[in-house]
C-alpha positions in Angstrom: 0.0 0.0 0.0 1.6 3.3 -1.1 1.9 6.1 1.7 -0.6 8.4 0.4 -3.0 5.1 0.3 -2.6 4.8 4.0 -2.7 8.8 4.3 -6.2 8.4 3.4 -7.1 5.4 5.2 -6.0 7.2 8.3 -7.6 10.3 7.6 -11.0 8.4 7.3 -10.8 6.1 10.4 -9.7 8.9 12.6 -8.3 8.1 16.1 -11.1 9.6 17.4 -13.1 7.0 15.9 -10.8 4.5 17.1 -11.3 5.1 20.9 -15.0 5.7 20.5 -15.1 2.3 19.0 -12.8 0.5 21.6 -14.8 2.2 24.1 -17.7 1.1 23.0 -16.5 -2.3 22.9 -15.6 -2.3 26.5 -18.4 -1.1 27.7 -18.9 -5.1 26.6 -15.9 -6.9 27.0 -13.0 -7.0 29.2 -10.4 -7.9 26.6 -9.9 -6.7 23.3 -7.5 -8.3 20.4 -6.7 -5.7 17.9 -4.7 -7.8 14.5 -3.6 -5.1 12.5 -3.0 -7.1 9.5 -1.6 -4.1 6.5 0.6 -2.7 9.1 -0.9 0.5 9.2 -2.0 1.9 12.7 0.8 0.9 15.1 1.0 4.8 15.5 -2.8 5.1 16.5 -2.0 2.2 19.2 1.1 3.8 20.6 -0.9 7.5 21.1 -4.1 6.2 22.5 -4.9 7.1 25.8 -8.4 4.5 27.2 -7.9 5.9 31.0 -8.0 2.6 32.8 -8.3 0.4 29.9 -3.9 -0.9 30.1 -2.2 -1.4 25.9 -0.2 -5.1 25.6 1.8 -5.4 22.2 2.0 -8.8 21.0 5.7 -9.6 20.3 6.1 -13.4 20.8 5.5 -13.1 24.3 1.9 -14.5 24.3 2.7 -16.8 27.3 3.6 -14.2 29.3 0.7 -12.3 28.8 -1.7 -15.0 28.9 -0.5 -15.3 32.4 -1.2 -11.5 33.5 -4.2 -11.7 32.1 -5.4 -14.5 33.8 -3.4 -14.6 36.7 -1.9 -11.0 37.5 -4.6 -9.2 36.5 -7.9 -10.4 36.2 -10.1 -8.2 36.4 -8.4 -5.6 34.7 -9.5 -4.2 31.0 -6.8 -4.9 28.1 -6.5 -4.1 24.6 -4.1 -6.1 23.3 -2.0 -5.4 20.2 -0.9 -7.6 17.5 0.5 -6.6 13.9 -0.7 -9.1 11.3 -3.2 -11.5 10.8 -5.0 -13.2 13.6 -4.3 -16.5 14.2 -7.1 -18.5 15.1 -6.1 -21.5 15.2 -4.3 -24.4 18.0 -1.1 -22.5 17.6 -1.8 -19.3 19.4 -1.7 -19.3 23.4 -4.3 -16.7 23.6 -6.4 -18.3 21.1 -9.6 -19.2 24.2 -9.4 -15.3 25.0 -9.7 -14.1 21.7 -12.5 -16.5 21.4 -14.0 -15.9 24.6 -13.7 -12.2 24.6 -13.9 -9.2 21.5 -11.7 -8.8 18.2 -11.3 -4.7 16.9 -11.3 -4.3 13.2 -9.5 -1.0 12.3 -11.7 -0.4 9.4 -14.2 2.5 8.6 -17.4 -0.2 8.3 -16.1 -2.1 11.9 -15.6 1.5 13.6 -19.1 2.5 12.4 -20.8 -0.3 13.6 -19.6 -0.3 17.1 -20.3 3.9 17.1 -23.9 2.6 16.2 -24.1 -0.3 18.4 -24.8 -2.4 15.4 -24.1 -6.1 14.8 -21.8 -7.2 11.9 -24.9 -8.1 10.0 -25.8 -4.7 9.1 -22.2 -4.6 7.4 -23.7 -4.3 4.2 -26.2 -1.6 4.9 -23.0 0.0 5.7 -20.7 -0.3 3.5 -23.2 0.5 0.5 -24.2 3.6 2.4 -20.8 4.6 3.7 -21.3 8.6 2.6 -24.3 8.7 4.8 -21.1 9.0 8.0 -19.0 11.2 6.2 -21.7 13.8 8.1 -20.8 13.8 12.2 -24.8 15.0 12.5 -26.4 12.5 10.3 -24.4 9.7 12.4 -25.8 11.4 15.6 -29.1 11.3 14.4 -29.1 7.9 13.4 -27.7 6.9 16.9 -29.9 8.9 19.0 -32.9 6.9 16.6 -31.1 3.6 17.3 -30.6 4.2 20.8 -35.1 4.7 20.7 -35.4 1.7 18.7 -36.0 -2.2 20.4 -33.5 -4.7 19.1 -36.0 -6.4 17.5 -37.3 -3.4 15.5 -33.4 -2.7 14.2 -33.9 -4.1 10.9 -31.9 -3.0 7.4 -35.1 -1.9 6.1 -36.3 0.2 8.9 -33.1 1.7 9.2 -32.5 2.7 5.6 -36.3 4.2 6.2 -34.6 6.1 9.1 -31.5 7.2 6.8 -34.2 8.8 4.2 -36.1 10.5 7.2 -32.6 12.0 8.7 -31.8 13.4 4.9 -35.1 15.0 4.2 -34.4 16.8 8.3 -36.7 14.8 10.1 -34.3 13.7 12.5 -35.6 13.8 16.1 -39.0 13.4 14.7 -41.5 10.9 16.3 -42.0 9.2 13.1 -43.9 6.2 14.0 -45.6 4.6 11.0 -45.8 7.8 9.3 -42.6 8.1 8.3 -43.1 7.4 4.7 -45.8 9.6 4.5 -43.6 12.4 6.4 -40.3 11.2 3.6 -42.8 11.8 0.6 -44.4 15.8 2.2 -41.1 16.7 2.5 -39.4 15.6 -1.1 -42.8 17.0 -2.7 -42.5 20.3 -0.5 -39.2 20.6 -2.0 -39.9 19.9 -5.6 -42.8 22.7 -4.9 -40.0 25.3 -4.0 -38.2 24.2 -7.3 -35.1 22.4 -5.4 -34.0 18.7 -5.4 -31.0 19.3 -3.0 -32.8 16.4 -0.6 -33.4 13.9 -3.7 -30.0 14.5 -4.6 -28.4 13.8 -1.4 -30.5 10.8 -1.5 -29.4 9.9 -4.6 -25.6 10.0 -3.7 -25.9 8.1 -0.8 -27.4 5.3 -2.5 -31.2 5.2 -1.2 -32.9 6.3 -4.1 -33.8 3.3 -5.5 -35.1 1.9 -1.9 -37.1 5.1 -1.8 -38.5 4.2 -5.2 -39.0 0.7 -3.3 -40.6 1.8 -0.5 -42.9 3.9 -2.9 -44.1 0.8 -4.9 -44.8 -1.2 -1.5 -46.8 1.3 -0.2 -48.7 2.6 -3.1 -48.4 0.6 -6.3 -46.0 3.5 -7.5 -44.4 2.2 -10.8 -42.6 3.8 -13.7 -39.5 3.5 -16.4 -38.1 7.0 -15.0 -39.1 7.4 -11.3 -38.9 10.4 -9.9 -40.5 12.1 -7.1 -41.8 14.7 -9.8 -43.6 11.9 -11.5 -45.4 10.2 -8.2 -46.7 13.3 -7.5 -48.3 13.8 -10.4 -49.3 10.0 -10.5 -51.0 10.7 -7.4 -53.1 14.0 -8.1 -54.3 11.5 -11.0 -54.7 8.7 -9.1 -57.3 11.6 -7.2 -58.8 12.9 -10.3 -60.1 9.3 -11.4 -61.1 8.4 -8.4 -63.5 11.8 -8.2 -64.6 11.2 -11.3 -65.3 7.4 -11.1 -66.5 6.0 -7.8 -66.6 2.3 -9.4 -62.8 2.0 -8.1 -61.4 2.6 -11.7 -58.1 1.5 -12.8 -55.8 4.3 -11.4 -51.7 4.9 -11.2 -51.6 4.4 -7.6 -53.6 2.2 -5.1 -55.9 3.3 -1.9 -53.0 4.3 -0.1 -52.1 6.6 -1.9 -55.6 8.4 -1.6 -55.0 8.8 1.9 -51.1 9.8 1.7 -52.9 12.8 -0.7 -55.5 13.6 2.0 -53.3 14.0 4.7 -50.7 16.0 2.6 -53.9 18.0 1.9 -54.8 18.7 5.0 -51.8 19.5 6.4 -51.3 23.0 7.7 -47.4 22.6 7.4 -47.5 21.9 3.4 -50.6 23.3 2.4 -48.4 26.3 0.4 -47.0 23.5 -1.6 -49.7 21.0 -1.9 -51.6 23.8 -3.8 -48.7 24.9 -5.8 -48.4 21.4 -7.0 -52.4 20.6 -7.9 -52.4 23.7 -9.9 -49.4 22.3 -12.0 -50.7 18.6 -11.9 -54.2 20.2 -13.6 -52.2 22.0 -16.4 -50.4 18.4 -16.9 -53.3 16.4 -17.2 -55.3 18.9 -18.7 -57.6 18.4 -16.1 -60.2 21.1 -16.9 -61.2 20.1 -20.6 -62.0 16.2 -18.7 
């Protein structure tokens, strides 16, 4: 790895973000094995400071330390050290430790995981979304949300709902099972005040397309070239049909989507751009010659 590889690497991991992780992972454990396998962050190790967590170095002294960890010390926190691989296998004396205890994995996707409190199987979620953290106050938002939410509730889907929420400034919101509803008011409030800073953002953290997902679930939205643009004016003609047909007539969007309109309708905090849009959506569909 060239130096201005590992520049970079550094710069985005942070040592910051390196003792809020450890931290977090001893609120946990009492021992944790840090492999640093490219080499990279013996620096990191050397300058952190965990109060009255104590640093052991690996250095073909594990026998030694096995004993003061078990023996000397027992009760006492560790973080221990190792450059390379970890070696999980017969050959290494601390192998039941490792085991029995916590590894640290110097990487941007490990260190946001244990900032969130998030098991390894939301990896994924955020690796694909990794631009969502380059923001310090989206990342608090989502933790303070996380820190609200039941383990059982902390699923990929309702968090990537959460992420959409946090971008359109809902954050701190009581969202309940609104939040798609309160996702869609704001996106259309936007396109009513001729911006798409919001969609954008969206778009270039990667949750477009689950918004376009989540759009389809709820309301039957479908198209070649989704847009928020477009489901709004699906769903003033989804209205007009319905109006004009009470027989349930084929429309764009399903029953849902009725009450999504009547609520945006209603609403004294987007009523400026709920009438700004209907006015454009009867021009579009030429609503007054029907």
């Amino acid at each position: 790895m060239s130096s201005k590889t590992t520049s970079l690497t550094k710069d985005l991991i942070g040592i910051e973000n390196i003792e809020k992780a450890l931290l977090n992972l001893f609120d946990k454990h009492r021992l944790v094995f840090w492999y640093d396998e490219k080499q990279e962050l013996e620096d990191e190790f050397a300058a952190l400071d965990l109060a009255e967590i104590k640093k052991i170095k690996l250095e073909n002294n594990e026998f030694t330390v096995k004993h003061r960890l078990i023996r000397e010390e027992p009760e006492q926190k560790f973080l221990i050290y190792s450059i390379g691989p970890a070696i999980l296998t017969e050959d290494n004396w601390l192998l039941d430790l490792v085991l029995a205890n916590t590894e640290f994995k110097a990487d941007r996707v490990s260190i946001q995981l244990s900032e969130l409190g998030l098991d390894f199987k939301f990896s994924e979620l955020i690796k694909e979304h990794i631009k969502f953290f380059d923001s310090k106050e989206r990342t608090n938002a989502l933790k303070q949300e996380l820190a609200k939410m039941e383990e059982a509730h902390k699923t990929v889907s309702r968090l990537k709902q959460r992420m959409l929420a946090i971008l359109v400034g809902l954050a701190n919101e009581d969202l309940s099972d609104n939040s798609l509803e309160a996702i869609v008011e704001n996106l259309l409030a936007e396109l009513a005040s001729d911006k798409n800073d919001k969609s954008r953002q969206i778009s270039r953290i990667g949750l477009l397309d689950f918004l376009f997902q989540r759009l389809n679930t709820s309301y039957a939205y479908n198209s070649q070239n989704p847009s928020i643009s477009d489901f709004g004016l699906k769903l003033f003609k989804t209205a007009f049909i319905r109006a004009i047909d009470q027989s349930k007539a084929e429309t764009p969007l399903n029953e849902e989507a009725i009450v999504l309109l009547r609520r945006w309708k209603n609403s004294r905090l987007f009523a400026d751009s709920f009438a700004k849009l209907s006015q454009q959506a009867a021009i579009d569909l030429n609503i007054e010659q029907n």
